[in-house]
C-alpha positions as CSV (number, residue, x, y, z in Angstrom):
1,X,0.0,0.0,0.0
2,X,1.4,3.3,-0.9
3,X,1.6,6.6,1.4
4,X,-1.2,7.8,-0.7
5,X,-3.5,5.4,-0.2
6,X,-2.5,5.3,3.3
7,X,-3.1,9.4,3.8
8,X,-6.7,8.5,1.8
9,X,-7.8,5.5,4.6
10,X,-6.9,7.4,7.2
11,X,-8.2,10.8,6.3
12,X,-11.9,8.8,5.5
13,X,-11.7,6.8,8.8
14,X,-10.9,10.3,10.5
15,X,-14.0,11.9,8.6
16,X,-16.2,9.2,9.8
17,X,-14.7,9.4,13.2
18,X,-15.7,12.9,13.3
19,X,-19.3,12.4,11.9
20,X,-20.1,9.0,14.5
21,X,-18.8,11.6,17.5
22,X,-21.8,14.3,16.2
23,X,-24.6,11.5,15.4
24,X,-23.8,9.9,18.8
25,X,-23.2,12.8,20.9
26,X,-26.9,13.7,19.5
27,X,-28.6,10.4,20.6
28,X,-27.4,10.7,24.1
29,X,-28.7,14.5,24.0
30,X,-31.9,13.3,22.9
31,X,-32.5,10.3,25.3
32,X,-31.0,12.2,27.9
33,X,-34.1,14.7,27.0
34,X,-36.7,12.2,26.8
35,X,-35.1,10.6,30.3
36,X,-35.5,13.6,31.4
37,X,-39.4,14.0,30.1
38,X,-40.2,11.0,31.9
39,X,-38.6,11.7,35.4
40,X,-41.0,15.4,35.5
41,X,-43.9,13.2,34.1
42,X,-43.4,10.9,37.0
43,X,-42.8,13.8,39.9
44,X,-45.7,15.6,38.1
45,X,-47.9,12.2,38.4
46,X,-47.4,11.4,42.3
47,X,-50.0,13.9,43.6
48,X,-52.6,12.9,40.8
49,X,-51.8,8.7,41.9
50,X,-52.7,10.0,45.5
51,X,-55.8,11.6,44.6
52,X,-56.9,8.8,42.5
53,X,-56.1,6.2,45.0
54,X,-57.9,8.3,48.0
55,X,-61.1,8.2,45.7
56,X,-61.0,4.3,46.2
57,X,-62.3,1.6,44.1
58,X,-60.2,-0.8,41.7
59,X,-60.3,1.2,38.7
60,X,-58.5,4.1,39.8
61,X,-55.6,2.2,41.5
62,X,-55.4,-0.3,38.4
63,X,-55.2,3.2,36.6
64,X,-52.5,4.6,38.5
65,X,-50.2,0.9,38.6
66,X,-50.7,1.1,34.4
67,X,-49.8,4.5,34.3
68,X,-46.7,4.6,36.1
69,X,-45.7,1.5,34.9
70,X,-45.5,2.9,31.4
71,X,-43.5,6.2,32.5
72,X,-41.6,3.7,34.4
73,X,-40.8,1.5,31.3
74,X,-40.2,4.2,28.8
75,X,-37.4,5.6,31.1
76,X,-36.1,2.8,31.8
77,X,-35.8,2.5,27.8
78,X,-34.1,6.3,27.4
79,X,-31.9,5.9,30.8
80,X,-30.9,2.5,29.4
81,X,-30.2,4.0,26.1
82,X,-28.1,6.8,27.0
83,X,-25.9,5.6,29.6
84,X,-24.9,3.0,26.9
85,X,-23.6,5.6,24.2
86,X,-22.1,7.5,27.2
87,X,-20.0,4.3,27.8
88,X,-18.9,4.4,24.0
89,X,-14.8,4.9,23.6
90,X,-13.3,6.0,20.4
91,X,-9.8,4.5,21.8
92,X,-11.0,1.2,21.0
93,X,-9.3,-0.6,18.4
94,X,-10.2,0.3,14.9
95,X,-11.9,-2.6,13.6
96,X,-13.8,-3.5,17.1
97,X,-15.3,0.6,17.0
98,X,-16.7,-0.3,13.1
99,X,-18.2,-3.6,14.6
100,X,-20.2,-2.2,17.6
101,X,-21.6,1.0,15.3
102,X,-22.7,-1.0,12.9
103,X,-24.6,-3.5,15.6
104,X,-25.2,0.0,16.8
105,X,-27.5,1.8,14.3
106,X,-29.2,-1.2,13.0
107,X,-32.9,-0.5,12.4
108,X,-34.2,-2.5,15.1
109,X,-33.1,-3.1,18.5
110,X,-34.1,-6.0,21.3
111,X,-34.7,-2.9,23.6
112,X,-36.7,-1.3,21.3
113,X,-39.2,-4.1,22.1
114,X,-39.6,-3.0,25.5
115,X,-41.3,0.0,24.0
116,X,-44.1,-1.5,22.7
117,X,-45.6,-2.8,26.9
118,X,-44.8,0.5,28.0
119,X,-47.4,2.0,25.2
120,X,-50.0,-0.6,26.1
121,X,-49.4,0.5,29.3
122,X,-50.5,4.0,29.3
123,X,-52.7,3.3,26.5
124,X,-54.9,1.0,29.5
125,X,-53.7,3.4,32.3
126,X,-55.2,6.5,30.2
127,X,-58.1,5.1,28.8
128,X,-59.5,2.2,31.5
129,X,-62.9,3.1,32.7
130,X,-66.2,1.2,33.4
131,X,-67.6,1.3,30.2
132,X,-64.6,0.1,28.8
133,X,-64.1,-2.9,31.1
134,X,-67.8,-3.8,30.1
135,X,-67.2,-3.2,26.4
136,X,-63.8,-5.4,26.7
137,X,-65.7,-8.0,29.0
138,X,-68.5,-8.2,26.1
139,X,-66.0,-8.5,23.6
140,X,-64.1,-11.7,25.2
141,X,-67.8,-13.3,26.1
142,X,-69.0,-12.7,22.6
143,X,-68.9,-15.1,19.4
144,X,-67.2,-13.1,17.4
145,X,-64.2,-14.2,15.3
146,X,-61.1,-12.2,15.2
147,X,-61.6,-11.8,11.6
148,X,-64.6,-9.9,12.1
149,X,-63.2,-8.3,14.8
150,X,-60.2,-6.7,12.9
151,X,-62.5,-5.7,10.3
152,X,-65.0,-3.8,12.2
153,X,-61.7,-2.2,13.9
154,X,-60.6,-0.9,10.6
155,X,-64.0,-0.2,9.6
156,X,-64.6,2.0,12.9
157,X,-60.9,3.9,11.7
158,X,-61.8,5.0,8.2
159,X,-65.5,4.6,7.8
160,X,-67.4,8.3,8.5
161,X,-70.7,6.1,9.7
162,X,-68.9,4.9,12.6
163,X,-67.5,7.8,13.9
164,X,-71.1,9.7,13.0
165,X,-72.4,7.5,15.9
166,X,-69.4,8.2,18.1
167,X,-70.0,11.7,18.1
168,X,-73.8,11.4,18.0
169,X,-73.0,9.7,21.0
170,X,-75.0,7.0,19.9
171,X,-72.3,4.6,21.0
172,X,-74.5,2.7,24.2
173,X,-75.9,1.1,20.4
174,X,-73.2,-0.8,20.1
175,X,-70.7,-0.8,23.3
176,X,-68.0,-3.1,21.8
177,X,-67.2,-0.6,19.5
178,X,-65.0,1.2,22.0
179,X,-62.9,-2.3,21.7
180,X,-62.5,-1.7,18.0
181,X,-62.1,1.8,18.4
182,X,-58.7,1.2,20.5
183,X,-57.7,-1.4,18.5
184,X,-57.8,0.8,14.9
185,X,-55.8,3.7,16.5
186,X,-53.9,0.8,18.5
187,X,-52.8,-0.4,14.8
188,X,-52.8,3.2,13.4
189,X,-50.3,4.5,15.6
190,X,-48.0,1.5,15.4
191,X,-48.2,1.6,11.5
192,X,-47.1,5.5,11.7
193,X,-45.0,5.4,14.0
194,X,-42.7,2.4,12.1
195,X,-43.5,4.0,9.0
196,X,-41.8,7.1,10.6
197,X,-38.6,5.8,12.2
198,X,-37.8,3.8,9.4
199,X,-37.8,7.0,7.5
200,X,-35.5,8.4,10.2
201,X,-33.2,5.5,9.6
202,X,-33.0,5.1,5.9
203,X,-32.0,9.3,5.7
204,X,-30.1,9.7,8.9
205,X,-28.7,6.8,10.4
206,X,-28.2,4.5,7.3
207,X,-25.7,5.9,5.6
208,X,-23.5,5.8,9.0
209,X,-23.9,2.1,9.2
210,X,-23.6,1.5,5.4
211,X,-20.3,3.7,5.7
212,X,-19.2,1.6,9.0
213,X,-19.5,-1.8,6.8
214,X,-17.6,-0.6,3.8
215,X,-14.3,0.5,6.1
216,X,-15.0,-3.1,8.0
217,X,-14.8,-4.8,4.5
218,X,-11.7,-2.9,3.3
219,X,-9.8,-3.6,6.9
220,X,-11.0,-7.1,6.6
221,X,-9.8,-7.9,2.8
């Protein structure tokens, strides 16, 4: 290998040195935010779960143990997140560094899973009542088959007929349709959401892992 080539490696490994510090160094900034989100949502939370639990009954404690087990969860997730990249050293040999980005900004994480209880969580915690226990309870005594099920879920989400009778409040007609209410914006926001951060990934964070594997493969051959 001449000088040349040398000079070019290590000017393109210092380049993407440079650019991993920025992308990481913004990660941590932005799960050390949402970390942060979820600690005042919590402090902010303890004098509404004493109220709640004063008033008595099972609903409003099952509300409050739902609730703060999704904060809980989600910053878990962040806390876990960032302490993880703060732990990152760029002193590491060369080759090791490439291999942990890479695993690094893959699209999909195993803690990324832990995401998805923690929205079920408040999702129950924020919308549990009576009339939705009784509406749930119908729906698990009922005949229906899940394929009719999802498709009067997706029905409820996009035809204007349902929601007419929503907001007619015409809804006591037909009280499982607050099951397949949840469930449509359940499977709405999920869909978004992906939709959303895989975006995010193919512009952002792509290209850094893409990058990562080509200086892996040259180092390697």
């Amino acid at each position: 290998m001449n000088n040349s080539k040398i000079s070019q490696d290590t000017n393109g490994m210092g380049s993407f040195i440079d650019k991993l510090k920025r992308e990481d160094n913004n990660l941590q900034k932005i799960f050390k935010i949402l970390k942060i989100t979820y600690i005042v949502l919590l402090i902010i939370y303890i004098p509404i779960f004493y109220f709640e639990i004063e008033k008595g009954g099972l609903f409003q404690v099952v509300k409050v143990v739902f609730i703060a087990l999704g904060f809980s969860t989600f910053l878990f997730v962040f806390a876990y997140a960032q302490k993880k990249i703060k732990k990152i050293s760029y002193a590491e040999p060369t080759l090791i560094l490439l291999k942990k980005t890479e695993k690094r900004y893959r699209p999909f994480h195993l803690l990324d899973l832990a995401s998805i209880p923690a929205f079920i969580f408040l999702v129950i915690g924020l919308g549990l009542s009576k009339k939705t226990f009784l509406a749930t309870k119908e729906f698990f005594s009922s005949d229906l088959n899940l394929s009719a099920y999802l498709i009067e879920a997706r029905q409820f989400l996009f035809s204007g007929e349902h929601w007419f009778k929503m907001l007619a409040k015409t809804v006591n007609e037909f009280p499982m349709i607050i099951v397949f209410m949840v469930t449509g914006m359940l499977i709405f926001i999920f869909v978004i959401s992906f939709l959303a951060g895989y975006l995010l990934w193919v512009s952002k964070y792509k290209p850094i892992r893409d990058n990562a594997l080509e200086l892996i493969k040259e180092i390697e051959n």
